[in-house]
N, C-alpha and C positions, 0 to 999 in steps of 0.2 A: 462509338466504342468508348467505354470508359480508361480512364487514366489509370495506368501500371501503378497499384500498388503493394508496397513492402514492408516486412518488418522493422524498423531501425533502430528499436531498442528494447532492450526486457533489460529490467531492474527489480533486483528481492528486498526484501526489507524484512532481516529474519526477526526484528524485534520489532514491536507495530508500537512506533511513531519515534525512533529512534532513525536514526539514518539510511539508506540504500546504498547501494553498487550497484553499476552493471556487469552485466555477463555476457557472453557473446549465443551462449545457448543454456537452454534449462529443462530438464523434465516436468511435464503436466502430470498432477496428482488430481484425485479424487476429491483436494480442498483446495486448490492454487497450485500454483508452481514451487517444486520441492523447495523446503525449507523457508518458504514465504510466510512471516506471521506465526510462526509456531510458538515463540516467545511472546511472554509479556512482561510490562511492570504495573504491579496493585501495592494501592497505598494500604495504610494501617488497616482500615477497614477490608481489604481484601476487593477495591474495586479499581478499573482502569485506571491506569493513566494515558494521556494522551497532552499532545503539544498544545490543543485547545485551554485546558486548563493549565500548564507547565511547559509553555514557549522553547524553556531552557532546557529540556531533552531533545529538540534539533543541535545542540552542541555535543549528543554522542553520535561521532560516528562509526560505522562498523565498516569494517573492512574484511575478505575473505581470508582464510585460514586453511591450513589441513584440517579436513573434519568437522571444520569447528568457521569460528569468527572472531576476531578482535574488536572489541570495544574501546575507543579511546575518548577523550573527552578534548574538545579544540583548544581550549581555555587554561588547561591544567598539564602542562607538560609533569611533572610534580609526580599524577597519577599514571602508572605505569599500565600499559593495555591489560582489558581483561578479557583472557581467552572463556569463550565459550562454546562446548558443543553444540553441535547442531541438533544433535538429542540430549533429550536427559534422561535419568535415573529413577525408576518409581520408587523411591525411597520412601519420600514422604508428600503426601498431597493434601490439597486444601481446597475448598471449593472459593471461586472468584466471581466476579458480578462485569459484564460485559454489555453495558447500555442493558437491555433487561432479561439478558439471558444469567440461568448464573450455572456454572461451566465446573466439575472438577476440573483439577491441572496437577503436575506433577513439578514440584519444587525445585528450584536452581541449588546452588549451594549455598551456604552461610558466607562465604567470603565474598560470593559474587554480590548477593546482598548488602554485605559490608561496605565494598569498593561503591554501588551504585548509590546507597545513603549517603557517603561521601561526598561522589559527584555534585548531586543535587541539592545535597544540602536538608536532607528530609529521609523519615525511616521509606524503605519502600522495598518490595519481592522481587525477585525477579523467578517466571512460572512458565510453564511448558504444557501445551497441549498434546496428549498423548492421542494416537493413534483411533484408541478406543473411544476415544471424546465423538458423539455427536453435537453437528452446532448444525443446524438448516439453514438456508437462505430464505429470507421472509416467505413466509408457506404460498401467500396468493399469487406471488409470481414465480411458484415453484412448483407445477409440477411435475418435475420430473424427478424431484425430491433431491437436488444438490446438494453438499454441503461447502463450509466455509470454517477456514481458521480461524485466528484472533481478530481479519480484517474487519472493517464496519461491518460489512452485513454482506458480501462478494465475493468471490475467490479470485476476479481480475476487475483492473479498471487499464480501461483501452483510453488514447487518449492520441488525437493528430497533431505532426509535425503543423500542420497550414492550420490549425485551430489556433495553435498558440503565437503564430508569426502574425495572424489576423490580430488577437488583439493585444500584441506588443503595440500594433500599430495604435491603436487608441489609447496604451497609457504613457502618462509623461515618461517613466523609467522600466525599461525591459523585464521581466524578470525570464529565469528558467524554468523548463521542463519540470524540476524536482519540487518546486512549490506545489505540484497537482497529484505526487508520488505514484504517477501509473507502474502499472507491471508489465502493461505492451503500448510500444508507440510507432505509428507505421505513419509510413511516411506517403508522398503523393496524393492525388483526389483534391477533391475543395474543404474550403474550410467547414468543420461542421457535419461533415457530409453522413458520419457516421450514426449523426441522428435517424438516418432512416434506416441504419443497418439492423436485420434480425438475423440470419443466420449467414455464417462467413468460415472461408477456414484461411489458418497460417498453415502455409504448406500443405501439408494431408491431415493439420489437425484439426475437428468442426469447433466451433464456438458459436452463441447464442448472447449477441445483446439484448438484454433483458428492458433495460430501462437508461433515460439519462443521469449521469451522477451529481446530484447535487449537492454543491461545496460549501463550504464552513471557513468559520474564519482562520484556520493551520493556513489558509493559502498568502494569506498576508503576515506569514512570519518567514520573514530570511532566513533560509535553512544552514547560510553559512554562518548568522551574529546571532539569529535566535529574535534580533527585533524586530516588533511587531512594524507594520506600516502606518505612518502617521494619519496616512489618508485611506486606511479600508483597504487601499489596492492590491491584488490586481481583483478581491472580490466585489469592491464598490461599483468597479467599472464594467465587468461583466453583465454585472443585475440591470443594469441600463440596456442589455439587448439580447440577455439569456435568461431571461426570469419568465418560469413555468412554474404554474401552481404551489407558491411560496417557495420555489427551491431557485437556486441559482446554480445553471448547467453547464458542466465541462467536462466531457470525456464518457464514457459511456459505462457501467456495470455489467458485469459479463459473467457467465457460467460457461463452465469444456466440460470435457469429456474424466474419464477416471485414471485415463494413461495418454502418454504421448510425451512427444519432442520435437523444439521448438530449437530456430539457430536465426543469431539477425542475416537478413537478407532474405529472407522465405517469402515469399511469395504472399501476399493477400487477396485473397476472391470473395467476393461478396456474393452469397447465393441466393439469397433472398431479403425482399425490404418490408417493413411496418407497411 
């Protein structure tokens, strides 16, 4: 009989590649879990940003709000938080460029704008994916025709307590959970194990791992200094025993359902395997 396992954590990250929270429970949408990814920030030209290229957007962190989220900056006591709703306003929109989708979105404010050029030191938007926005999940492993918010290309990334205790064990310096930014992290079973999960539910919700998720260099920037690792780690050390078909694998890419609700502790069943 397999080993009891559970939910242990759901984390949103309403702005993709800015900071997360956790939550103790979250509603499943039709693209992720509400309010997961719905923002972004695009440079002058109107495309992503991400920590990949700008490290020093792991120094905003968001923290929850009525409604809405606070924005603060770790480094900048100086800059006073910027509230932002959880929606925005179709006022005004612009079309944006997301790895090679290119996406309308509807416009934050000019001050929020303001304050995050600021922050970082450089002009940049801050945009909202409206409702009406189609974005798909890569078509060949889609059909069931998913969709997906601002995240890379997913609406969840699942990801094991024992995955990441296994390879604390192989690097000189521990790191956390939030270098790998999952949206569910369950806990029990072996390390890994998830590679052979295809279909599972949290509680009464189904879920479909689609594929392994493979990582990029954000996993070697300290999400609390923003510096990068001297030594690659923890993505150097992984590729030495998770490396699939040029990708380097941790935690799994996932599609659910169009509705639902999720609370830590919920139960994890695995229903069927690859």
């Amino acid at each position: 009989m397999s080993a009891t396992l559970s939910l242990t954590g759901l984390f949103l990250y309403p702005v993709k590649s800015l900071g997360g929270y956790a939550v103790d429970e979250a509603e499943v949408t039709t693209r992720g879990l509400r309010h997961d990814r719905r923002w972004l920030l695009v440079d002058e030209r109107n495309r992503f940003m991400t920590q990949r290229q700008q490290p020093e957007l792991a120094l905003l962190t968001v923290a929850p709000a009525y409604n809405g989220f606070l924005i603060s900056h770790r480094q900048r006591p100086d800059l006073l938080p910027l509230f932002t709703p959880f929606e925005a306003t179709p006022d005004r929109t612009l079309f944006v460029t997301v790895w090679d989708d290119i996406l309308w979105a509807w416009r934050g404010t000019p001050e929020a704008d303001e304050w995050l050029g600021e922050a970082l030191g450089r002009p940049c938007r801050l945009v909202y994916m409206s409702d009406m926005v189609r974005r798909d999940v890569e078509p060949e492993l889609n059909p069931e025709g998913k969709l997906v918010s601002f995240a890379d290309g997913y609406p969840y990334l699942l990801a094991g307590e024992a995955a990441l205790a296994d390879l604390n064990t192989r690097l000189a310096e521990s790191v956390p959970m939030n270098r790998f930014r999952p949206n569910l992290v369950f806990g029990g079973g072996e390390a890994y194990e998830d590679d052979a999960w295809e279909q599972f539910q949290i509680g009464e919700v189904p879920f479909r791992a689609v594929r392994g998720c493979g990582r990029c260099v954000l996993t070697t920037i300290d999400q609390a200094t923003a510096i990068k690792s001297p030594v690659g780690d923890p993505l150097r050390t992984l590729a030495t025993y998770r490396k699939a078909e040029n990708s380097t694998l941790f935690g799994q890419n996932v599609t659910g359902p169009k509705q639902g609700h999720l609370r830590v502790g919920d139960a994890v069943t695995v229903l069927s395997r690859k």
